[in-house]
DRENDO-1510 file (C-alpha; in Angstrom, 1 decimal, always signed):
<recs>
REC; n; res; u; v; w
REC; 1; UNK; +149.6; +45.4; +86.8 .
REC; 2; UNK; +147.2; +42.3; +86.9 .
REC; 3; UNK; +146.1; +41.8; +83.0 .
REC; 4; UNK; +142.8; +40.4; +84.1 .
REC; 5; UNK; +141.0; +41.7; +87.5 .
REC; 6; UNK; +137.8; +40.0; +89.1 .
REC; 7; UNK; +135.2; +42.4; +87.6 .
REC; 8; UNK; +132.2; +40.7; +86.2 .
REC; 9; UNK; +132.1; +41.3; +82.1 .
REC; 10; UNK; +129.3; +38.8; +81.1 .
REC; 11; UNK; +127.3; +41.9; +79.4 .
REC; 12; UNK; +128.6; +45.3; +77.7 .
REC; 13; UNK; +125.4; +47.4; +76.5 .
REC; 14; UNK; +126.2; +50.2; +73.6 .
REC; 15; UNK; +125.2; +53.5; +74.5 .
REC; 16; UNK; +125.2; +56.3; +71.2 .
REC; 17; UNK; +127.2; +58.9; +73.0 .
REC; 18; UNK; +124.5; +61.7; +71.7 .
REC; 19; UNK; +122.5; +60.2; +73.7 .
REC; 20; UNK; +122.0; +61.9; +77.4 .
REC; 21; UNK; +118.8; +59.9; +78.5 .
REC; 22; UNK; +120.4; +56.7; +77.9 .
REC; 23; UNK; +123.7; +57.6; +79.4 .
REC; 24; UNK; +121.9; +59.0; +82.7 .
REC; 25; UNK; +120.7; +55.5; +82.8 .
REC; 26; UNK; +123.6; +53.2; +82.9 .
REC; 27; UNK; +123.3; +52.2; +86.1 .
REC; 28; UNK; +119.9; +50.8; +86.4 .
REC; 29; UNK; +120.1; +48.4; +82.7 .
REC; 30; UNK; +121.3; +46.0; +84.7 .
REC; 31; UNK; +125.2; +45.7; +82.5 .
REC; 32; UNK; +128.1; +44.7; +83.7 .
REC; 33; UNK; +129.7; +47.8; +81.6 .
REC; 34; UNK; +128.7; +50.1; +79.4 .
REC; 35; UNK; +130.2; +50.9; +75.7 .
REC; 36; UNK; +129.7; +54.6; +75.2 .
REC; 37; UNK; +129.9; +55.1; +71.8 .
REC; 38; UNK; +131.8; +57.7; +70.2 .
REC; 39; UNK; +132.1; +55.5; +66.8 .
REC; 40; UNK; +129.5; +54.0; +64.7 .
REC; 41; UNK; +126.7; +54.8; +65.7 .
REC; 42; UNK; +127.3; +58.7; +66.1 .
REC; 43; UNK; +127.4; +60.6; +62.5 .
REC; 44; UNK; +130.0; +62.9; +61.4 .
REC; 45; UNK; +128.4; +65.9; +62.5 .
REC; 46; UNK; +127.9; +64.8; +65.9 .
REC; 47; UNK; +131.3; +63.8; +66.7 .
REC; 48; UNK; +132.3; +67.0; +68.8 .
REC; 49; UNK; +129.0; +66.9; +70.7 .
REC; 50; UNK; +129.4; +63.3; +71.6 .
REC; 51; UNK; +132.6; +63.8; +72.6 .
REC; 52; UNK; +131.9; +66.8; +75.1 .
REC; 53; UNK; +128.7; +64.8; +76.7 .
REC; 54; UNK; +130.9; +61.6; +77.3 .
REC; 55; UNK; +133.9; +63.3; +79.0 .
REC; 56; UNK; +131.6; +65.7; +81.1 .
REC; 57; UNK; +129.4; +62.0; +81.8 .
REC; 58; UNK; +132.4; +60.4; +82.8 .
REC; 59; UNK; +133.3; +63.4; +85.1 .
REC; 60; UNK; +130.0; +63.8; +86.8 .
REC; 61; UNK; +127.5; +60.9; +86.5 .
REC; 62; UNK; +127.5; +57.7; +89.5 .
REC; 63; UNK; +127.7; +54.8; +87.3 .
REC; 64; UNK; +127.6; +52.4; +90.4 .
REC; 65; UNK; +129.8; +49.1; +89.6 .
REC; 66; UNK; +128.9; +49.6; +86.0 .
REC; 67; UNK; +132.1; +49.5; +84.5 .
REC; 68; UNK; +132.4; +52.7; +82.1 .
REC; 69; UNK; +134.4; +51.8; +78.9 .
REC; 70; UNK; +134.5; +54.5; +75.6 .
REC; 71; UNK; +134.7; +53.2; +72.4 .
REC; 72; UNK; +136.6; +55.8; +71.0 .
REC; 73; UNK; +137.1; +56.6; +66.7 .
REC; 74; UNK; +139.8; +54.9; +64.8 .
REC; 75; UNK; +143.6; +55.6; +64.2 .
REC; 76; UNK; +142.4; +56.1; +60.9 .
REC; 77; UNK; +139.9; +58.7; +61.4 .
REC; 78; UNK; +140.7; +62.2; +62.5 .
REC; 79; UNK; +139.1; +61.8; +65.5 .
REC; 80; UNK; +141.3; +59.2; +67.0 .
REC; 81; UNK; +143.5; +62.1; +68.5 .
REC; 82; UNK; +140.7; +64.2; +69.7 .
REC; 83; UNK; +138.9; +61.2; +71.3 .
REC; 84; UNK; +141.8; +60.4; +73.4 .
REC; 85; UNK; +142.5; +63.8; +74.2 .
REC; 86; UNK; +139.6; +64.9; +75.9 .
REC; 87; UNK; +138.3; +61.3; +77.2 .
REC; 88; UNK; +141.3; +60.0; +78.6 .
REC; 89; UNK; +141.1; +63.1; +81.6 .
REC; 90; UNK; +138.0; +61.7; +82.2 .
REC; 91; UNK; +139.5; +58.3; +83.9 .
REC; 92; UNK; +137.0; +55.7; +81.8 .
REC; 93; UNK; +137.7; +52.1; +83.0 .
REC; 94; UNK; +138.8; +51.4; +79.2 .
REC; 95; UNK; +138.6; +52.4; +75.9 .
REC; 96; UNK; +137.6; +50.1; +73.1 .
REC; 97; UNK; +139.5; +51.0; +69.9 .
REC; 98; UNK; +138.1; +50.0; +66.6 .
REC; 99; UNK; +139.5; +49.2; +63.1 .
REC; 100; UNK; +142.9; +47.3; +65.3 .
REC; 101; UNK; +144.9; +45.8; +62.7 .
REC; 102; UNK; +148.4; +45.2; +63.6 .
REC; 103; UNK; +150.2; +45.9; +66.8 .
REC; 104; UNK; +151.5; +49.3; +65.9 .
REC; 105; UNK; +147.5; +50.3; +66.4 .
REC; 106; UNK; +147.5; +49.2; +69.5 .
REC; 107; UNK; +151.4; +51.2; +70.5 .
REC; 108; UNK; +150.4; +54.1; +68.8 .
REC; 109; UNK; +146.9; +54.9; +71.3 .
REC; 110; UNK; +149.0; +53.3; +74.3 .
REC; 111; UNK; +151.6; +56.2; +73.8 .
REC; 112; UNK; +148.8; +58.5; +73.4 .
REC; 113; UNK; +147.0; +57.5; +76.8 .
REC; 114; UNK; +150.4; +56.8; +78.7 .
REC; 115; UNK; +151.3; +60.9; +77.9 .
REC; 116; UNK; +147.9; +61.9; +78.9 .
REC; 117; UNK; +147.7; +59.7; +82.0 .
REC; 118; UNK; +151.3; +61.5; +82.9 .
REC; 119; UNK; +149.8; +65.1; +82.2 .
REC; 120; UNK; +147.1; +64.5; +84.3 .
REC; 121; UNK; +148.4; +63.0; +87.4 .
REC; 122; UNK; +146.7; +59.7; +86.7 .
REC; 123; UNK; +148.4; +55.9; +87.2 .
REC; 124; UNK; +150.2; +54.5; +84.6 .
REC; 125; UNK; +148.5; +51.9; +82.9 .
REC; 126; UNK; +144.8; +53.1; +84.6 .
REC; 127; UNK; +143.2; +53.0; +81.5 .
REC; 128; UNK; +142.4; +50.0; +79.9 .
REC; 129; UNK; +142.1; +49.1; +76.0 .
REC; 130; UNK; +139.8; +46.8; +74.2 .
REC; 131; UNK; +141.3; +46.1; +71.1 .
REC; 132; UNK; +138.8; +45.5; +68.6 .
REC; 133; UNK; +139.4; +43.0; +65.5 .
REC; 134; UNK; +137.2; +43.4; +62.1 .
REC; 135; UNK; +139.2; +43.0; +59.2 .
REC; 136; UNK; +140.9; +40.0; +57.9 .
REC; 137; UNK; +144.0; +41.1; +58.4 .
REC; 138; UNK; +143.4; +41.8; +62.1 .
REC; 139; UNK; +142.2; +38.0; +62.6 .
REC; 140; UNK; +145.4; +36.8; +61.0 .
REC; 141; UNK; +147.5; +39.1; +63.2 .
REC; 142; UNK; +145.6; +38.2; +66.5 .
REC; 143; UNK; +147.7; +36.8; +68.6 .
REC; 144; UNK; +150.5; +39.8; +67.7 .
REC; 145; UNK; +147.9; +42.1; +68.7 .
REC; 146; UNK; +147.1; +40.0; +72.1 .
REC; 147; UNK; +150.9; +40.8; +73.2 .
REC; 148; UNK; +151.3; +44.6; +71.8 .
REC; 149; UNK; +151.1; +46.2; +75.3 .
REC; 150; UNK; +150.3; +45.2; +78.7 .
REC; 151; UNK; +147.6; +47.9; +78.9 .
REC; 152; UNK; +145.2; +45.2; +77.0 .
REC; 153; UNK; +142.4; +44.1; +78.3 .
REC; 154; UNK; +140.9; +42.1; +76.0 .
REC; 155; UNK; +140.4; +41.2; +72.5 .
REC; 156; UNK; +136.5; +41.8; +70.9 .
REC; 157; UNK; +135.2; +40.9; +67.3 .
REC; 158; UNK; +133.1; +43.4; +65.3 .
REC; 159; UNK; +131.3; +41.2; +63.8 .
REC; 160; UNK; +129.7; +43.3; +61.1 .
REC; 161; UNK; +132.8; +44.8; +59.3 .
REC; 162; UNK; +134.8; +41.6; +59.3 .
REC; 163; UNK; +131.9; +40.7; +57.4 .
REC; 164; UNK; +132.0; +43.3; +55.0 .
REC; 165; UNK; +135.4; +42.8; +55.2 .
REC; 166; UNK; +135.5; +39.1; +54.3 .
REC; 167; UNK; +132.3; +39.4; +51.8 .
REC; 168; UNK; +130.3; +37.1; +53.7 .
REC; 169; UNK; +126.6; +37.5; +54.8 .
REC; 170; UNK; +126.1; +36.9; +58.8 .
REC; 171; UNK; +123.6; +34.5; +59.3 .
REC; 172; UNK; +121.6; +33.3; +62.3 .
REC; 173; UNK; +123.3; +30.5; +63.3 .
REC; 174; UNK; +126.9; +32.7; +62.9 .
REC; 175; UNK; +128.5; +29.5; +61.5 .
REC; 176; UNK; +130.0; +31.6; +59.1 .
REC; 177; UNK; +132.1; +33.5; +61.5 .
REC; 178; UNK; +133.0; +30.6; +63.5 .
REC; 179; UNK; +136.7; +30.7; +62.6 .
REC; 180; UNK; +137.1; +34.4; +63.1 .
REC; 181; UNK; +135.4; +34.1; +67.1 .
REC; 182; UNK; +137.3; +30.9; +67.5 .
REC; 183; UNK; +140.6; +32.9; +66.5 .
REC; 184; UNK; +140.1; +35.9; +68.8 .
REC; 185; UNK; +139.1; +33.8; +71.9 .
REC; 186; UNK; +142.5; +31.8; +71.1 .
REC; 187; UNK; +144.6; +34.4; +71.0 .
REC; 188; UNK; +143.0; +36.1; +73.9 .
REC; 189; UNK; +143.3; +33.5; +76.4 .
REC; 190; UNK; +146.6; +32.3; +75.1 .
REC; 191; UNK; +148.0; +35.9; +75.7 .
REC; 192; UNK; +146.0; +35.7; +79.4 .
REC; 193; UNK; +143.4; +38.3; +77.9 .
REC; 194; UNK; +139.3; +38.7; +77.8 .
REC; 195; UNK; +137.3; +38.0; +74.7 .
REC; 196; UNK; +134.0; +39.8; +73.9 .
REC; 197; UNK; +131.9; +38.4; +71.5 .
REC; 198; UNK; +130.5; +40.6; +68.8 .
REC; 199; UNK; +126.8; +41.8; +69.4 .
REC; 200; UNK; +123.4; +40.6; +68.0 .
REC; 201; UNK; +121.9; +43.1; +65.9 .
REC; 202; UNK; +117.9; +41.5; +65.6 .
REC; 203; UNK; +117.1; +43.4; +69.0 .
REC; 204; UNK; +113.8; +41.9; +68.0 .
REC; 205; UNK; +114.8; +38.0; +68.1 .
REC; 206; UNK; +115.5; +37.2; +71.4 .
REC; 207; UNK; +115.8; +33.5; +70.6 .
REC; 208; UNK; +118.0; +34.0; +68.0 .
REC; 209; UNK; +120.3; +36.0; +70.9 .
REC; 210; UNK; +119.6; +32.9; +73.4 .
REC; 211; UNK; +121.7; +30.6; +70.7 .
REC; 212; UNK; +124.0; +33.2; +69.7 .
REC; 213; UNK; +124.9; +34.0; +73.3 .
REC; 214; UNK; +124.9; +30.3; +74.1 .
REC; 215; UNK; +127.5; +30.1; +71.5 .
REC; 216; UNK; +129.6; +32.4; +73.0 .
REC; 217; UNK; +129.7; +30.9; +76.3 .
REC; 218; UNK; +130.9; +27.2; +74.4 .
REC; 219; UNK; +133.6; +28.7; +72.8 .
REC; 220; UNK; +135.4; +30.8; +76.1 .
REC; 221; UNK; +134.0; +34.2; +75.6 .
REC; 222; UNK; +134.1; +36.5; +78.7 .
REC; 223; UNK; +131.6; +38.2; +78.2 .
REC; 224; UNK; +129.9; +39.4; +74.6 .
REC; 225; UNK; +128.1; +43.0; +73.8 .
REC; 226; UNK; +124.8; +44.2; +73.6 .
REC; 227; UNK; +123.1; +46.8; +71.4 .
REC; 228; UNK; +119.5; +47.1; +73.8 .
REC; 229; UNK; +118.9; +46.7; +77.5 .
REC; 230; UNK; +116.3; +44.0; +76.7 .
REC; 231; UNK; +119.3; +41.5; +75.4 .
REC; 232; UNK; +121.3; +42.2; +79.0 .
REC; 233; UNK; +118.6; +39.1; +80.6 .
REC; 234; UNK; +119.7; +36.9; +77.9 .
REC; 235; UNK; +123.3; +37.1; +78.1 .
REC; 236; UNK; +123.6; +37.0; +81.5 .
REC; 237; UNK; +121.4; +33.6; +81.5 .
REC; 238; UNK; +123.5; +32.3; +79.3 .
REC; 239; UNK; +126.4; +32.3; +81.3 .
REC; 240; UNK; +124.3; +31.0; +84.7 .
REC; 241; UNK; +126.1; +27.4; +85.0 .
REC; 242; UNK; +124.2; +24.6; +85.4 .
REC; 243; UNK; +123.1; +23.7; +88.9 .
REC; 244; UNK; +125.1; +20.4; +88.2 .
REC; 245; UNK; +127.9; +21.7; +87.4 .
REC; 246; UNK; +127.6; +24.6; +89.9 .
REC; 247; UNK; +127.2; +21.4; +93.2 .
REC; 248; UNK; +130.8; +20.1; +91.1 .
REC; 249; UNK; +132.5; +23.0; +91.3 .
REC; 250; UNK; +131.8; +23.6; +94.9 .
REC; 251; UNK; +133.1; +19.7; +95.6 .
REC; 252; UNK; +136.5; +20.8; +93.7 .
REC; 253; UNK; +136.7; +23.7; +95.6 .
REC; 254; UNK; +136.2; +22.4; +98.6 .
REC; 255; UNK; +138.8; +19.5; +97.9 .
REC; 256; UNK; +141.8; +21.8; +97.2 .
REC; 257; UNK; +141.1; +24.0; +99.9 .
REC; 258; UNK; +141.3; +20.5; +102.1 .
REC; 259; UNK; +144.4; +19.6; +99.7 .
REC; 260; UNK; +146.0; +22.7; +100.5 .
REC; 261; UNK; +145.3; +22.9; +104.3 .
REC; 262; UNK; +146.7; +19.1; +104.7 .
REC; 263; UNK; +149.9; +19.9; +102.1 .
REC; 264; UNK; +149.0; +17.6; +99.3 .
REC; 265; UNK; +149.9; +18.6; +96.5 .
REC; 266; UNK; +146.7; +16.4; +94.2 .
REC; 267; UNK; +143.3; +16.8; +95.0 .
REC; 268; UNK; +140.6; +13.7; +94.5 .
REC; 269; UNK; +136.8; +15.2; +94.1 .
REC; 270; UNK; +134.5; +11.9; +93.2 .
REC; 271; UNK; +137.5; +9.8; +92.8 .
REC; 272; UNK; +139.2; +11.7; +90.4 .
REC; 273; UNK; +142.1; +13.9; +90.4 .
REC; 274; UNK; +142.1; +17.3; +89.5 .
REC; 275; UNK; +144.7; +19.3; +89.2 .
REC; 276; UNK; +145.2; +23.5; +89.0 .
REC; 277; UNK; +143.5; +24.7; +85.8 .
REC; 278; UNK; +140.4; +22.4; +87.0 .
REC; 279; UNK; +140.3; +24.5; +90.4 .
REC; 280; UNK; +140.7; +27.4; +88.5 .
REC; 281; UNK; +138.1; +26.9; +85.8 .
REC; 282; UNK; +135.6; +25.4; +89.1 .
REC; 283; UNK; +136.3; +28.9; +90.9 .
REC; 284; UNK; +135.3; +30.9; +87.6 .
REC; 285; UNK; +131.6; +28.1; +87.4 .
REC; 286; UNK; +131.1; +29.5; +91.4 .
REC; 287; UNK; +131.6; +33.3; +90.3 .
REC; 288; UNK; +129.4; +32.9; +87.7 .
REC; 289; UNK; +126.6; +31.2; +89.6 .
REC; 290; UNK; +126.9; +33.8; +92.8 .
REC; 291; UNK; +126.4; +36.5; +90.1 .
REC; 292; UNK; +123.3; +34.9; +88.8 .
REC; 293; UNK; +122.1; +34.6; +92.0 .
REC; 294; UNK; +122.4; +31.3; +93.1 .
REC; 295; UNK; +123.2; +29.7; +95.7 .
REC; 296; UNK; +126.7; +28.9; +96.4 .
REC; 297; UNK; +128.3; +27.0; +99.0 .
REC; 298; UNK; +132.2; +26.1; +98.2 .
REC; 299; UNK; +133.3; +26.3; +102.5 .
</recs>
């Protein structure tokens, strides 16, 4: 199983799981994927009810290319079982797990989901897990967590517990976190993984976003989360390339594909050489500008 496939992940939007009008609505907010949320931001008494209008949304609702990811209660919550359960049968995309501290986190719900996936005549490995890093402990043990099981998608940073966690205060320039992002990107990519940046929570400072999200983008996020449809237009312009570097990428593309067709091995592109990971990193600049909407001509 591929540990990365080409689906776009600029943009996840949070969705309370309680909430039916929102969740009807997925696929017109514009997201790459949605983050129905079974965790924070539903209370105790609401857990069971979440639950049930998740699954039966997942079983029922056309979320067009939105891709549908749960983010399901903690192993160390007694909801962690129950979650799994009844939202695994449901076939979400992923599930995002919370409060991941070491790699026996991530074994313990990839047993869980491998026995459900067999007891419901589902592919092995069809469900994806985001494994979600907030404590110190977890940032220390990131790269562990990275290689725990193949079923990993991608590493994300809560952002607002690893501050609690760390007794810090997040400000708006987020240079106080800087090691911590810097850390999960790292061990993401190294392990051949996603990394989600950890949301903006002033749904009111859209600037503040713009610089946040522009953050993200310099320091090799995939893609980074959203609490309000209004942040989506942001994010998304913050990963749109630059139309320099958009007319570069389609000169390197161009020149391996020449390369390749002529069997040379080193491709020249304005009388330099580039070499695989440039070509690769070029392709990714031209994905990123076709989904902005721009034009793109690499033939």
């Amino acid at each position: 199983m591929n540990r990365i496939d080409g689906r776009p992940r600029r943009s996840l939007l949070y969705i309370p799981g309680n909430n039916p009008g929102m969740i009807q609505n997925c696929a017109i907010y514009g997201s790459d994927g949605v983050l129905l949320d079974l965790e924070d931001s539903i209370s105790i008494t609401e857990k069971d009810a979440a639950r049930k209008l998740v699954k039966h949304a997942l079983r029922t609702l056309n979320f067009g290319t939105v891709e549908r990811v749960v983010r399901i209660n903690g192993r160390d919550t007694p909801f962690f079982e129950r979650d799994l359960g009844e939202i695994i049968p449901a076939r979400p995309d992923a599930v995002r797990i919370p409060k991941i501290d070491s790699p026996d986190d991530v074994r313990a719900a990839d047993d869980i989901i491998t026995r459900l996936e067999e007891e419901n005549g589902m592919e092995r490995g069809s469900v994806r897990i985001h494994a979600m890093l907030e404590t110190a402990r977890a940032i220390v043990n990131a790269s562990a967590i990275a290689s725990s099981s193949p079923r990993i998608l991608g590493l994300t940073i809560g952002g607002q517990d690893l501050a609690a966690d760390l007794g810090i205060k997040i400000t708006r320039e987020g240079l106080e976190m800087l090691y911590a992002r810097s850390a999960v990107v790292l061990a993401a990519k190294a392990a051949g993984l996603l990394a989600f940046d950890t949301v903006y929570t002033d749904i009111e400072d859209l600037e503040g976003l713009r610089e946040q999200a522009a953050m993200s983008v310099a320091l090799g996020f995939s893609g980074k989360a959203a609490i309000h449809p209004s942040q989506i237009a942001v994010i998304h312009e913050a990963f749109r390339p630059d139309e320099k570097d958009v007319r570069k990428a389609e000169r390197i593309v161009r020149g391996a594909r020449e390369a390749e067709e002529r069997g040379l091995g080193v491709v020249a592109v304005d009388g330099r050489m580039v070499d695989a990971p440039v070509v690769a990193q070029a392709q990714r600049t031209l994905e990123l500008a076709r989904l902005a909407g721009m034009e793109v001509d690499a033939e």
